[in-house]
N, CA, C and O atoms as a GROMACS GRO file, in nm:
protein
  268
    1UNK      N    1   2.141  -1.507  -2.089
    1UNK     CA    2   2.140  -1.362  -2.080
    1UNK      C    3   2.281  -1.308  -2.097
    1UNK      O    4   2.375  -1.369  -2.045
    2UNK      N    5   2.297  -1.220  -2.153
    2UNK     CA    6   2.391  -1.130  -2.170
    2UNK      C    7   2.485  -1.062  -2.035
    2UNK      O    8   2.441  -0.973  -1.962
    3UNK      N    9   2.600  -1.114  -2.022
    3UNK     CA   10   2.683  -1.058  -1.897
    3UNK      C   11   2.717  -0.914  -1.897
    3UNK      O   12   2.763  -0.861  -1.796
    4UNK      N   13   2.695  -0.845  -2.014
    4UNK     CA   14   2.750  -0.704  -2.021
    4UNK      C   15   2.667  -0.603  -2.036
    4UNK      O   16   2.563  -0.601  -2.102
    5UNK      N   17   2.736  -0.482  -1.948
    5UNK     CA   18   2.658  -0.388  -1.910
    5UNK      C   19   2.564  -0.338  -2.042
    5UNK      O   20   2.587  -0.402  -2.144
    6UNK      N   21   2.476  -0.246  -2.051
    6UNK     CA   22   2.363  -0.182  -2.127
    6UNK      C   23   2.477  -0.057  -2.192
    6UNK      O   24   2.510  -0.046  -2.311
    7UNK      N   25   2.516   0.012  -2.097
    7UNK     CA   26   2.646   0.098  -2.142
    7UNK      C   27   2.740   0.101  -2.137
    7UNK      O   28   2.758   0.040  -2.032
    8UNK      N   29   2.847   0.132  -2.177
    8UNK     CA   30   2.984   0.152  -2.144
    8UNK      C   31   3.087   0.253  -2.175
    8UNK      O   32   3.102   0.271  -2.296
    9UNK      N   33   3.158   0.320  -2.101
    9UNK     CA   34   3.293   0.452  -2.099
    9UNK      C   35   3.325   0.424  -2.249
    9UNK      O   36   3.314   0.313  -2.302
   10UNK      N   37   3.369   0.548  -2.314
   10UNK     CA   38   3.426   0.540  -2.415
   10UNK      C   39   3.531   0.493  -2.414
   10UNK      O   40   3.561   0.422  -2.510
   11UNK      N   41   3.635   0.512  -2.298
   11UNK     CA   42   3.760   0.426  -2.258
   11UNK      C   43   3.756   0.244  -2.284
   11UNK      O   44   3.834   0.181  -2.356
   12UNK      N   45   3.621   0.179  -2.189
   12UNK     CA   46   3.567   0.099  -2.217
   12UNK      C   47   3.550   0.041  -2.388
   12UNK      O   48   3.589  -0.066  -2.434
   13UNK      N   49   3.485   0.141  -2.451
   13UNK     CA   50   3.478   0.089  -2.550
   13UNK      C   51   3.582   0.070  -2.669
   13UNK      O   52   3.565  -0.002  -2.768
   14UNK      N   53   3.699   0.153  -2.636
   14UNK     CA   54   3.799   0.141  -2.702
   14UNK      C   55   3.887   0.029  -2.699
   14UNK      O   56   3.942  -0.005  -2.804
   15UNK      N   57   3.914  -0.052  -2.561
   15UNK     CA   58   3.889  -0.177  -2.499
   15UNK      C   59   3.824  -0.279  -2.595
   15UNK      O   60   3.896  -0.339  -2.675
   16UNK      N   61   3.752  -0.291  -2.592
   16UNK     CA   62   3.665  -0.375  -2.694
   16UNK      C   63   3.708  -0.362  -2.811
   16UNK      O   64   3.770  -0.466  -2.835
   17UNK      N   65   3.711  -0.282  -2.914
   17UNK     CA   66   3.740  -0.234  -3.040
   17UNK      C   67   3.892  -0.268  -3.025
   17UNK      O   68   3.938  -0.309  -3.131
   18UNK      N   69   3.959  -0.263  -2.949
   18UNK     CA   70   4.100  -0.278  -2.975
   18UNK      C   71   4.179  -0.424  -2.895
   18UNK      O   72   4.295  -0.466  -2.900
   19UNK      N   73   4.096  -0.457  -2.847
   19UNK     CA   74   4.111  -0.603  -2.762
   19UNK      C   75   4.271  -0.521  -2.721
   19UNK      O   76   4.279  -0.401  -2.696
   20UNK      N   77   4.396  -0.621  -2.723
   20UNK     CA   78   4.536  -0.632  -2.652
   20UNK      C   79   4.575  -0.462  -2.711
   20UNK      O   80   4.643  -0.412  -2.621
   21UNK      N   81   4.567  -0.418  -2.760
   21UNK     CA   82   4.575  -0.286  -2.786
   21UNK      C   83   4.468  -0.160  -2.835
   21UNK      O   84   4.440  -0.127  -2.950
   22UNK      N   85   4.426  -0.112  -2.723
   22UNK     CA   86   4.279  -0.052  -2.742
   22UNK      C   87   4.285   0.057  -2.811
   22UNK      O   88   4.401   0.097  -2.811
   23UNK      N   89   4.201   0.140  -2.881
   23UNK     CA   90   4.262   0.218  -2.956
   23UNK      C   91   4.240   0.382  -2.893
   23UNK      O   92   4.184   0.393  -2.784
   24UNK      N   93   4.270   0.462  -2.941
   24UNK     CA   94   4.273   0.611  -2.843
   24UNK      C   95   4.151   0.658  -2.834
   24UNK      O   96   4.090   0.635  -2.938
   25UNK      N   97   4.071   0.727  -2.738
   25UNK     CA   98   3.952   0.739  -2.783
   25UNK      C   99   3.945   0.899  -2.841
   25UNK      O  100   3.857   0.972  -2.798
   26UNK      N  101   4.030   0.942  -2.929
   26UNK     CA  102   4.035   1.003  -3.008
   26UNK      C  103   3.984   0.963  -3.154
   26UNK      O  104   3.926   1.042  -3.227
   27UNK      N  105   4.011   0.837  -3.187
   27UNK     CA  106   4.021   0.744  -3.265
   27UNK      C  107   3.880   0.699  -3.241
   27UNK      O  108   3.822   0.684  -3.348
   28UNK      N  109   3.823   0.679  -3.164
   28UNK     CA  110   3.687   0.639  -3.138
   28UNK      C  111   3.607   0.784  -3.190
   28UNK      O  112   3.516   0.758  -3.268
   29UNK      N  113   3.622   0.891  -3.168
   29UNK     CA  114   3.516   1.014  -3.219
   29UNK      C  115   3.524   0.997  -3.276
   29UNK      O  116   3.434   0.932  -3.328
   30UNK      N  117   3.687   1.042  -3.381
   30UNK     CA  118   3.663   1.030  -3.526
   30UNK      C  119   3.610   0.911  -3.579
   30UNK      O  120   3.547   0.949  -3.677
   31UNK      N  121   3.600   0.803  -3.571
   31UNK     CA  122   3.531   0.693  -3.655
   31UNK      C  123   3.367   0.722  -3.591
   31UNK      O  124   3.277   0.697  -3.671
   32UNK      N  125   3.324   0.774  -3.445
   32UNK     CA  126   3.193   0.832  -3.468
   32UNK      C  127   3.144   0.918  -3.553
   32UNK      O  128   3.041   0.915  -3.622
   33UNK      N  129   3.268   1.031  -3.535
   33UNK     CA  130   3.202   1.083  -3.648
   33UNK      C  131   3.201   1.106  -3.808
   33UNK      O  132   3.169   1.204  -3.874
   34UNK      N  133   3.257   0.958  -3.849
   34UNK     CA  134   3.263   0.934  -4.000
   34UNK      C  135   3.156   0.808  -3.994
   34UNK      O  136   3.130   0.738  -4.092
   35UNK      N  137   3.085   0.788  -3.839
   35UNK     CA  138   2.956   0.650  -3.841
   35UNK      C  139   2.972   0.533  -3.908
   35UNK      O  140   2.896   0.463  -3.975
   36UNK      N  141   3.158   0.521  -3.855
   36UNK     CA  142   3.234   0.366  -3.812
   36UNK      C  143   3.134   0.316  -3.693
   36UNK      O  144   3.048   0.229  -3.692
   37UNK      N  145   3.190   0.421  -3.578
   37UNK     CA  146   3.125   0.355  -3.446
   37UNK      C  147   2.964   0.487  -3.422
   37UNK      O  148   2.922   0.592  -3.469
   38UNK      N  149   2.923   0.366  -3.296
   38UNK     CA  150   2.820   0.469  -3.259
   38UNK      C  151   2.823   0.596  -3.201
   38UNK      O  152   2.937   0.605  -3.156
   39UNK      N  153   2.752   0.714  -3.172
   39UNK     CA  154   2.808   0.807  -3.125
   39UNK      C  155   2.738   0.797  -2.966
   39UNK      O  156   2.623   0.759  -2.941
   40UNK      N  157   2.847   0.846  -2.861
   40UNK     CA  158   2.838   0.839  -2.789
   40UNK      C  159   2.734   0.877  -2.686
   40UNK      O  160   2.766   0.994  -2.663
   41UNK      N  161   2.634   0.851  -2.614
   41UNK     CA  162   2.525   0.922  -2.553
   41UNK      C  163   2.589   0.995  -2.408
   41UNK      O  164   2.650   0.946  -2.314
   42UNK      N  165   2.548   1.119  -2.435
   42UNK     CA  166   2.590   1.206  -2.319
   42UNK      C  167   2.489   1.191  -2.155
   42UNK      O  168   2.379   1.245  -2.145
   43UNK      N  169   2.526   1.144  -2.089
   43UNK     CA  170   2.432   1.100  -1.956
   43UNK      C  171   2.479   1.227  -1.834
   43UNK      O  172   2.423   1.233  -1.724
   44UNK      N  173   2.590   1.323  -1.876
   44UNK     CA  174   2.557   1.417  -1.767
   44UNK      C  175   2.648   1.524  -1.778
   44UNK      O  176   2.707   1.519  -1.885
   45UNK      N  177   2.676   1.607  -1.715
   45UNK     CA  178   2.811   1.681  -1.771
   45UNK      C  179   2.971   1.635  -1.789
   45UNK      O  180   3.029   1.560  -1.711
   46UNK      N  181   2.999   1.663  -1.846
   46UNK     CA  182   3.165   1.539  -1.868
   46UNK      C  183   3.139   1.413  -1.884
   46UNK      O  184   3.244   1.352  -1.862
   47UNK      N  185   3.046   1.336  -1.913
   47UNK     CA  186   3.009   1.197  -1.919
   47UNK      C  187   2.921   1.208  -2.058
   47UNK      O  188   2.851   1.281  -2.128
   48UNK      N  189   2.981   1.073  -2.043
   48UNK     CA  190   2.916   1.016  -2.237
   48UNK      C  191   2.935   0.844  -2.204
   48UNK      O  192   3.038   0.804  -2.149
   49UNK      N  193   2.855   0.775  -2.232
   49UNK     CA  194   2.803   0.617  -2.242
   49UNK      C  195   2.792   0.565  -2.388
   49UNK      O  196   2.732   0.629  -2.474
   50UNK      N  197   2.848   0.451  -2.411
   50UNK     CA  198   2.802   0.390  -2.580
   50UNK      C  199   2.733   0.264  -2.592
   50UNK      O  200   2.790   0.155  -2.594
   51UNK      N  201   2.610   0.284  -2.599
   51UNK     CA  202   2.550   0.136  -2.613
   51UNK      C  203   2.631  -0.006  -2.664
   51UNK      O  204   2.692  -0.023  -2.770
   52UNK      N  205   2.610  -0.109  -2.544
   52UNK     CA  206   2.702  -0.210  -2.643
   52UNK      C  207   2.628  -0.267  -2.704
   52UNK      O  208   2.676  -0.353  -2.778
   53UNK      N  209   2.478  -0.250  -2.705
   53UNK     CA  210   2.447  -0.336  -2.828
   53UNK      C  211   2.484  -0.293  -2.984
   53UNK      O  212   2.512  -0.378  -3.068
   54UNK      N  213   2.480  -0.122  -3.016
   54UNK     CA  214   2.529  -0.062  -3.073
   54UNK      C  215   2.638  -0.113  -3.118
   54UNK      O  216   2.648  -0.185  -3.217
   55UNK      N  217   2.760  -0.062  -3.020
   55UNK     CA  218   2.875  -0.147  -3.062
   55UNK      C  219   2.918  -0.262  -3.101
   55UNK      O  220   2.985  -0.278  -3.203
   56UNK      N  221   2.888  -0.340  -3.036
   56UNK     CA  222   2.854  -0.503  -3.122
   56UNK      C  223   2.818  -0.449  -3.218
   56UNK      O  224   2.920  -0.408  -3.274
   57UNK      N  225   2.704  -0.413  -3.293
   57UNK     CA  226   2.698  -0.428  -3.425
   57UNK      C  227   2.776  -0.384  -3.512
   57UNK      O  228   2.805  -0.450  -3.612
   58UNK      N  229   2.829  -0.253  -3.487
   58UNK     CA  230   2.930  -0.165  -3.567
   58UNK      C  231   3.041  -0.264  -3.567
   58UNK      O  232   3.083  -0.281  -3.681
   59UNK      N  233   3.104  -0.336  -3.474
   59UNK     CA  234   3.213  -0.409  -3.502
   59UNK      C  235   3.146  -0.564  -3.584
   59UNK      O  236   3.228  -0.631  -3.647
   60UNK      N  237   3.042  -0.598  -3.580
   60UNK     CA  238   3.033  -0.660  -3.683
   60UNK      C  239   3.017  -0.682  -3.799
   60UNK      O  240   3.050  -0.785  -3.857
   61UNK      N  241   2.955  -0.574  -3.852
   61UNK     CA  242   2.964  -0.484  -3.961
   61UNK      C  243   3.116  -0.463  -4.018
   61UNK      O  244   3.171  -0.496  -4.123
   62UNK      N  245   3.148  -0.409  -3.925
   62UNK     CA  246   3.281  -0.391  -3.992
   62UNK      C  247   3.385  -0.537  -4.012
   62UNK      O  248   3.451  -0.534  -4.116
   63UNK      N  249   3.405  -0.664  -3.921
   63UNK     CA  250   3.431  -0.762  -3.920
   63UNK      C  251   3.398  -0.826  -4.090
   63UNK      O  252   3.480  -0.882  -4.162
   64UNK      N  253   3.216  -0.788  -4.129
   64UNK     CA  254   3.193  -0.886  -4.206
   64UNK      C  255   3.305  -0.766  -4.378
   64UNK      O  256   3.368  -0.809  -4.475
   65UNK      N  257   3.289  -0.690  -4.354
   65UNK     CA  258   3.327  -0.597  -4.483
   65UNK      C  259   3.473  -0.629  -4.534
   65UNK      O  260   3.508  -0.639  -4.652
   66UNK      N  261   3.568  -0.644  -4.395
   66UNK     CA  262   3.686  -0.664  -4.444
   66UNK      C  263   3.698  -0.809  -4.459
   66UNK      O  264   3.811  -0.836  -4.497
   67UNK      N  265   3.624  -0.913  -4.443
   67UNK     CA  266   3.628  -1.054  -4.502
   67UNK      C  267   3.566  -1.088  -4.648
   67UNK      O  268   3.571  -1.203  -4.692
   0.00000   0.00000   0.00000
């Protein structure tokens, strides 16, 4: 089974996407909204969650393109 959460902070996910240097999550919208990454699901006021299964894929996707 899978150790990682169902959702995760956009902070979080920038983390991931950027391993030792995460990237801004400014940098995360805009590549949402050019549908690099997934877009974020809003769960309440001021809050937004990003599926990691989602994400996994978008970064693999993108992994396989630049090889």
């Amino acid at each position: 089974m899978d150790s990682r959460p169902e959702r995760v902070t956009v902070k979080e996910a920038c983390r991931i996407i950027g391993g030792n240097q995460p990237i801004h999550p400014t940098t995360y919208y805009r590549g949402a909204k050019a549908g690099i990454y997934p877009a974020p699901d809003r769960v309440g006021p001021n809050t937004s969650r990003v599926n990691t299964a989602k994400l996994m894929a978008a970064i693999a996707a993108r992994t396989k393109s630049v090889t």
